[in-house]
C-alpha positions in Angstrom: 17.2 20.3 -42.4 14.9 22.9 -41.2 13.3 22.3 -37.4 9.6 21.4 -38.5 11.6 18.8 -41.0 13.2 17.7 -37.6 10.5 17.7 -35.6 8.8 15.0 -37.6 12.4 13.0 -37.9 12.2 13.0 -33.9 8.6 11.7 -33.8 9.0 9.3 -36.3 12.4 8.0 -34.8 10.7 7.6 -31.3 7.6 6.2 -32.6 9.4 3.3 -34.2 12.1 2.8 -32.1 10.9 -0.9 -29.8 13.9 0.0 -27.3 11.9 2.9 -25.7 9.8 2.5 -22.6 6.3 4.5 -21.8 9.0 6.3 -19.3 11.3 7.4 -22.3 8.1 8.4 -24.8 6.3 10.1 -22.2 10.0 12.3 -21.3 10.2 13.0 -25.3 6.8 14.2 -25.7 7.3 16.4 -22.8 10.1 17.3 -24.8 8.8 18.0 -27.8 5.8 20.1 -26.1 8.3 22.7 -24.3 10.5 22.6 -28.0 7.5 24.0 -29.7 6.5 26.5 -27.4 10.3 27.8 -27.5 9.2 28.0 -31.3 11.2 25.2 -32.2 14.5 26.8 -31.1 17.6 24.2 -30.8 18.7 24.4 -28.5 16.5 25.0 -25.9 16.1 25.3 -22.0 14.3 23.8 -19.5 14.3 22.8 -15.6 14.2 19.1 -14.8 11.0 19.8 -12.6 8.9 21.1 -15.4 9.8 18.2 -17.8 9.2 15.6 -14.9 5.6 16.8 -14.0 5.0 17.0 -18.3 6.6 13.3 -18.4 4.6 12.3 -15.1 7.6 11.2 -13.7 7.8 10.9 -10.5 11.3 9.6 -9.4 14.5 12.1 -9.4 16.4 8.6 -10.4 14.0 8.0 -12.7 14.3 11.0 -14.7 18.3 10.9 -14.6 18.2 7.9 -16.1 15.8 8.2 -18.5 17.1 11.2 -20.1 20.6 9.7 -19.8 19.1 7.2 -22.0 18.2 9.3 -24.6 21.0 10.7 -24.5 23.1 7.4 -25.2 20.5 6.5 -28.1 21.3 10.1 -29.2 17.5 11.4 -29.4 18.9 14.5 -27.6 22.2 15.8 -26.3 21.7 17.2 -22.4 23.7 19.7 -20.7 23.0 19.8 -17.2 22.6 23.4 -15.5 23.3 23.3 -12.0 21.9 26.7 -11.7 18.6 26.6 -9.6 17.1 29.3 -12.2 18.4 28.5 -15.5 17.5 25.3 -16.7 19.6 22.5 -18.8 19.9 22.7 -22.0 18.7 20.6 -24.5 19.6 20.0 -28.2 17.6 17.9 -30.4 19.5 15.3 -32.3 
């Protein structure tokens, strides 16, 4: 499957899915914004800040949780970076 092909699994998969909260959509279409502009690399990096202002999340716990979440519902697979300058890592399931 090439990565437009799974771009539109992931929408399609998040749009139907009646388990996710405004909290969880508005983390994946941050997601999906920062995936395209890395050209739809997979994996791809990012820092927890710039997905939280994207998702308008507010709450460190919040965000931990949420993207645990989506984690467990295996939307993505998330490798923390404890690196202040590097970013996690984020695969696209």
């Amino acid at each position: 499957m090439n990565n437009t092909e799974q771009l539109g699994n992931f929408i399609d998969r998040i749009t139907s899915d009646a388990n996710l909260t405004t909290s969880h959509i508005g983390l994946c279409t941050a997601l999906i914004s920062i995936w395209i502009k890395s050209d739809l690399s997979n994996p791809f990096n990012v820092s927890r800040k710039r997905l939280m202002t994207a998702a308008k999340i507010k709450s460190i716990t919040t965000y931990h949780k949420v993207i645990s979440e989506l984690a467990t519902l295996n939307y993505v697979k998330y490798e923390p970076s404890y690196h202040p300058g590097k970013g996690s890592l984020i695969h696209i399931i």
